[in-house]
N, C-alpha and C positions, 0 to 999 in steps of 0.2 A: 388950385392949379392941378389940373389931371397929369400922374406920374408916369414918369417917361416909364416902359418898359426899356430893359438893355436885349441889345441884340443877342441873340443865343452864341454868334462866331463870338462874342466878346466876354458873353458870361464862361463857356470853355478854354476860351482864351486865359480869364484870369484865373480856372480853376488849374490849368494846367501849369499856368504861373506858381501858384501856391504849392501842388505836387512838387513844382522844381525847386520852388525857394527852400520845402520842408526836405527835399532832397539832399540841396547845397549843405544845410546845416548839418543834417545830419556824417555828410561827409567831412565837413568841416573837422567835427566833434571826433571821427573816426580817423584821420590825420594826427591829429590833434595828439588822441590815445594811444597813440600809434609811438610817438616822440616822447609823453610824457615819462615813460618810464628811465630814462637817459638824463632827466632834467625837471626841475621846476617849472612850470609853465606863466614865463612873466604875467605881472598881474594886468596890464595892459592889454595883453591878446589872451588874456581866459575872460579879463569881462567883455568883452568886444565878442566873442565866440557866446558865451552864457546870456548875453544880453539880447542879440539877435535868435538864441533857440527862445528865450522866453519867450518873446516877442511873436513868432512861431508859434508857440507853445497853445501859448494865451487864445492864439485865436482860430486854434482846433478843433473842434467838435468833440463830444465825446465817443469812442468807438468808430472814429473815422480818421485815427493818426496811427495806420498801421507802419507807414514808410517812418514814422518817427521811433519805431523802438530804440534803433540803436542811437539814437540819439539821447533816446532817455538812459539808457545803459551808460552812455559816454560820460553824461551828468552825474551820475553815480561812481563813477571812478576814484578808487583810492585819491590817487594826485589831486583831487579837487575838493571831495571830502576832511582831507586833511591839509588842505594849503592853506600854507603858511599868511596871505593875506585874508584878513577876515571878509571885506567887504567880495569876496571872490565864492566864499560859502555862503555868504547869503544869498549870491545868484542862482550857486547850483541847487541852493534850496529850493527856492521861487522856480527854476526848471522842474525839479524832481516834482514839486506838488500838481503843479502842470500837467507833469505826467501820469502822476497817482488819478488823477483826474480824468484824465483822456485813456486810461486803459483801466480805469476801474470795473469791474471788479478783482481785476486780477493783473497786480501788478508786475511788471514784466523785468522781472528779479528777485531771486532767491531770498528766502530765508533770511540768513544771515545780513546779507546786504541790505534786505529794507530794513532789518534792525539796526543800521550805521546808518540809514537816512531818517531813522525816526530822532535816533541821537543827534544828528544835524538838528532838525528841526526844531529839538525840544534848546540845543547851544542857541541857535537865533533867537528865541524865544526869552528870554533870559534877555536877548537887549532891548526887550521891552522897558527895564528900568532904565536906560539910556534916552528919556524924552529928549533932550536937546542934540542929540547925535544927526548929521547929516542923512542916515540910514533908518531911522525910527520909521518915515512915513511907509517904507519897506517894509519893514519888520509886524507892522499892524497888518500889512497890507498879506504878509501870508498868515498870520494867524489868522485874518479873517477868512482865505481860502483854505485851510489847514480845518476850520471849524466845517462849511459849508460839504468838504470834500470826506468828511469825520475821517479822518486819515489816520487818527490815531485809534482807531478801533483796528486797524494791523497790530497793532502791537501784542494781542493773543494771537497771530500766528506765528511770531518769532519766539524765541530761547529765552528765558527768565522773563519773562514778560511783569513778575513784581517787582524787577528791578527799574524797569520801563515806566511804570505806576508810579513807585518812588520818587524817581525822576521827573515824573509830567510832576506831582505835588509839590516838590522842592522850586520849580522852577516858577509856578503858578504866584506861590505864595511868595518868591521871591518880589516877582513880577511887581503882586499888588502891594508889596512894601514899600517899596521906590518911588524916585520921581515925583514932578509934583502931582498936589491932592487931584484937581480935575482931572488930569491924564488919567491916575488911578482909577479914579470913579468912571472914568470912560471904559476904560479897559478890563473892570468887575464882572462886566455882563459876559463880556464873549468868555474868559477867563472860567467863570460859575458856569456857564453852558458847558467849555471843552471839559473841565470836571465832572461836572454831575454826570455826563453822558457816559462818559469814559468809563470812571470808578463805578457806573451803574450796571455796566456792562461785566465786570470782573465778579467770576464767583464767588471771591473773598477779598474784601480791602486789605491790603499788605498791613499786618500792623505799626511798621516805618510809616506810612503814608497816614497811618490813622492818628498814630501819637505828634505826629505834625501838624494835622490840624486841629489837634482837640489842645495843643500847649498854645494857640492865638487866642483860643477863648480863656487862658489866666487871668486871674487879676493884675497880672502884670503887663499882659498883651490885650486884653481883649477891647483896648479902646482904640487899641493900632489900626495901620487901614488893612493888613487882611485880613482880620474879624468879621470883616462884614462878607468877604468872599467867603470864609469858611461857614458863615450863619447860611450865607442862599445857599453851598452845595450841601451842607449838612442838612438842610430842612428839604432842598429837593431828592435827598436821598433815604430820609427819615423811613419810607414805607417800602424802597426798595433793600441796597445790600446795608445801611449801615447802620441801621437800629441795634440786633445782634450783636457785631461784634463791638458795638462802644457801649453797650451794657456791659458784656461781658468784660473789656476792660474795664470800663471803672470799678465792679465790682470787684475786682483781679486785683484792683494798684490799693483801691481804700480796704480790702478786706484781707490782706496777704503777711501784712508787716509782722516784721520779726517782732515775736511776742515782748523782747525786750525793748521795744523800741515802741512800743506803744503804753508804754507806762510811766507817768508822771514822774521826770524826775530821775528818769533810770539812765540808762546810755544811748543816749541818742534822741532822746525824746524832742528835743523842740528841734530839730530837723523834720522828724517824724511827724510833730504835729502841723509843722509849716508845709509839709505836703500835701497833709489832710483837710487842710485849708486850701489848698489851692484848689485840689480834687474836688472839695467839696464846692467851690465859686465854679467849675467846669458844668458842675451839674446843676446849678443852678442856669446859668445861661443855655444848656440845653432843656433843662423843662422849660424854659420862656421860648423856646425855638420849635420844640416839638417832645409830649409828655413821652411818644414811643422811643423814646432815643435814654428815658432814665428807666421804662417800666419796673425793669426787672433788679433798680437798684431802690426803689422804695420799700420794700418790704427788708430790706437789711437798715435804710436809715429809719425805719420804724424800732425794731431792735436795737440801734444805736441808742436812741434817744435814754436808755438804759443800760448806757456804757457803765464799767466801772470808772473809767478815768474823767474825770469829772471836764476838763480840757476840752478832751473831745464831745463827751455829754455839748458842753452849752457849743462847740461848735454846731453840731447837729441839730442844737436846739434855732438857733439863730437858722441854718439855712432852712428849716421847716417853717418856721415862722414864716421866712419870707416866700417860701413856695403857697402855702397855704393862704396867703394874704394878695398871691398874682390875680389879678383880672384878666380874664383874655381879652384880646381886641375886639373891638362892636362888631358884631355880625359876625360871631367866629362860630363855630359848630361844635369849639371846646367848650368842658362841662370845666366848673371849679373845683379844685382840687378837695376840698372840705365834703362836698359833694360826692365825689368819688371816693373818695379814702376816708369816709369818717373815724376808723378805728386811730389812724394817723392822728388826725385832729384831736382824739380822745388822749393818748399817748403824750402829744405837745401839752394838751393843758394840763397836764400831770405833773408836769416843770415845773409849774408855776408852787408847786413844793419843794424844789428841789435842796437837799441836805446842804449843796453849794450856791454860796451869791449871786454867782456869775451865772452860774445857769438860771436860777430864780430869774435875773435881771434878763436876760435872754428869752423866758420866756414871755413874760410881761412886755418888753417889744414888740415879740409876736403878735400877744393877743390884742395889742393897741392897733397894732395893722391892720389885724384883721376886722376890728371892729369900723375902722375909718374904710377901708374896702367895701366891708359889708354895706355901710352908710353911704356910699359912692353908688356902688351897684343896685341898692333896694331891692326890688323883686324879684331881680336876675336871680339870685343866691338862694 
């Protein structure tokens, strides 16, 4: 069926509908702000008001909602930002993104203030653990415009902006903690996208945000479900900002400890060695993730391997073993570790003398791996 054209009196007609309708609201919102400083603004007539600007909002153009600024302003008001009903900041949220949207690149409020709407958005975000909440299908619904609009790429033009970071991370990984397993795994991808993007973009990952997600991959957490959020944005950041500085930490936390504290037996030692085992299972799951994210901490576990304390000796001996015995995935472009580092490989087999049992018995694991790898692999190797 051949489509009607609309008559032009009718296409102006609804255009100027729309002018008047984004006019109403807007004045609405400017009333509105006008009283709120005097009062609470019951929650009944702020959704009703925040619901008709989305509504609005939503079906704006971009760079064609000049008549909506003060409207967008309005949505950003203390009184709504901090009102006391939740379900009333998730509107203003769902407004404010709207807006980010429709006047991007330059959002039409200071400083300060977009940094109280990034804070809004990152409080929403957070009830993503709330799958059964009447408000969830909301709450996805602007993280998935939050990701689309990269909105949180403002948050280098506000004040403390690692505190902003901090924030997105804490909240992410709260996020992929909760709730049940499928919603989690739903919510991984968008989650690992607003990260990787974001933390890609910062000169330096806050080290708050880095020791946050490098303590999911423990051996105590790393079978939890945000493990697997921090494995994607860790490996999709491996060759931008995060290589550096999580060398640099590990190397920092395994290579720092107070000299007494690293001695069999002294004060504090099996704390100290229950660290170094954890540290050392972190770097294990990062060379299985990506080899640039340990580089610069193999040539210290090369020199370990020739600890004085024998403790750590067969710790070290064990997680070389097991690095040394990784296969990469079929069709991978990664070389084998044995390959790369022979002197490494030279060092572990030198275990297999070792003055201590444990380490002796440590290394022999090793080389059994590796030999059933090597037998796995064949010609690769």
């Amino acid at each position: 069926m051949p489509r009607q054209s609309q008559p032009r009196g009718e296409g102006r007609a609804k255009k100027a509908a729309g002018v008047d309708e984004a006019g109403s609201v807007a004045a609405a919102f400017a009333r509105g702000k006008a009283t709120q400083a005097a009062r609470v603004v019951p929650r009944d007539e702020a959704l009703a008001r925040l619901k008709a600007a989305a509504d609005v909002l939503a079906r704006t153009a971009q760079g064609k909602g000049a008549e909506l600024e003060a409207c967008v302003r309005a949505a950003s008001a203390d009184e709504l930002l901090r009102h006391p009903e939740r379900d009333v900041r998730l509107w203003a949220a769902k407004c404010l993104a709207e807006g980010l949207r429709i006047f991007a690149p330059e959002p039409p409020m200071d400083s300060e203030r977009l940094r109280l709407v990034l804070l809004l958005f990152l409080e929403q975000l957070g009830a993503l653990q709330e799958t059964s909440s009447s408000n969830y299908v909301h709450v996805v619904g602007l993280l998935e415009r939050l990701l689309e609009i990269r909105a949180f790429m403002l948050l280098f033009e506000c004040s403390e902006p690692e505190e902003l970071l901090n924030n997105l991370v804490t909240t992410c990984l709260s996020a992929s903690r909760a709730g049940a397993e499928a919603e989690a795994r739903l919510q991984e991808s968008n989650l690992a996208t607003l990260l990787t993007s974001t933390l890609g973009e910062a000169d330096e990952i806050p080290k708050a945000a880095l020791v946050a997600l490098i303590e999911e991959l423990t051996p105590q957490r790393r079978r939890g479900p945000a493990a697997g959020l921090v494995r994607r944005v860790l490996g999709g950041l491996a060759h931008r900002s995060a290589a550096l500085p999580i060398n640099d930490f590990l190397n920092t936390a395994l290579y720092t400890l107070p000299s007494d504290a690293d001695t069999l037996g002294g004060p504090g030692s099996a704390l100290a060695l229950e660290r170094v085992e954890a540290l050392l299972g972190v770097v294990h799951e990062l060379f299985m993730l990506e080899p640039a994210l340990v580089a610069r901490v193999l040539p210290n576990l090369q020199a370990d391997l020739q600890a004085a304390n024998p403790a750590r000796r067969r710790l070290v001996t064990t997680l070389v073993g097991q690095m040394l015995a990784y296969r990469p995935p079929q069709g991978s472009l990664r070389n084998f570790l044995i390959v790369t580092h022979p002197l490494l490989a030279d060092r572990h087999r030198e275990r297999l003398g070792d003055a201590d049992e444990g380490g002796r018995l440590a290394a022999l694991d090793g080389a059994d791996q590796l030999l059933l790898m090597a037998s796995d692999a064949g010609d690769e190797v």
